[in-house]
Residue, then its C-alpha position, 0 to 999 in steps of 0.5 A: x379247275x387247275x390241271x396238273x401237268x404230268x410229270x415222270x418220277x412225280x407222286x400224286x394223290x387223287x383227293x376223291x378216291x384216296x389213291x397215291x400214285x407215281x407217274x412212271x411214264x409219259x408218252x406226249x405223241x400219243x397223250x397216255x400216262x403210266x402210273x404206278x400205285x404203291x401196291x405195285x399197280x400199274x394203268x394207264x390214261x389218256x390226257x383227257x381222262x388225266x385232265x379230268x382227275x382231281x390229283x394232288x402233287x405230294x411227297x414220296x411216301x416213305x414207304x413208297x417201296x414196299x409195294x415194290x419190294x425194293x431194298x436200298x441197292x435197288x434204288x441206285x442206278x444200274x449203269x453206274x460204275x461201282x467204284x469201291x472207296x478202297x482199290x487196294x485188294x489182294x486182285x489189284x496186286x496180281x499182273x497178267x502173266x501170273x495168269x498166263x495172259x499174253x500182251x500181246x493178242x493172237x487172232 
């Protein structure tokens, strides 16, 4: 039996008990994967046990944030810069002394 490497952002299927899953997580010194049913579940096994499985690699389902209760925003990364296809607002037009903000800094 072939054993499938684990793999972070990866979703699986265990083809006896049914289940879909993603692994969330990886741990190579301590041998232990984290995973994360579509309700939302979170386990964890060790290597062996993983070895021991009968999983399948598949497909993001489509629903796959439902149990997460996701929307599409949430999907994007939050260290990304926001950057607005238009920088032309009414703020960007403002200069700092019309706030009473001083060049220069006092300490």
């Amino acid at each position: 039996m072939k054993t499938i490497r684990p793999v972070v952002g990866n979703w699986y299927q265990d083809t006896e008990q049914g289940s879909i899953f993603e692994v969330v997580a990886y741990d190579e010194d301590e041998q232990t994967i984290e995973i994360q049913y579509l309700d939302g579940e979170i386990e964890e096994y060790d290597l062996d046990t993983w070895t021991e499985l009968t999983i399948t690699g598949i497909a993001p389902p489509e629903d796959w944030r439902s149990g997460f209760e996701l929307a599409q925003e949430d999907a994007e990364d939050p260290d990304e810069p926001i950057h607005p296809d238009d920088w032309s607002g009414a703020l960007n037009q403002l200069e700092p002394d019309e706030f009473g903000v001083e060049d220069d800094w006092v300490e």
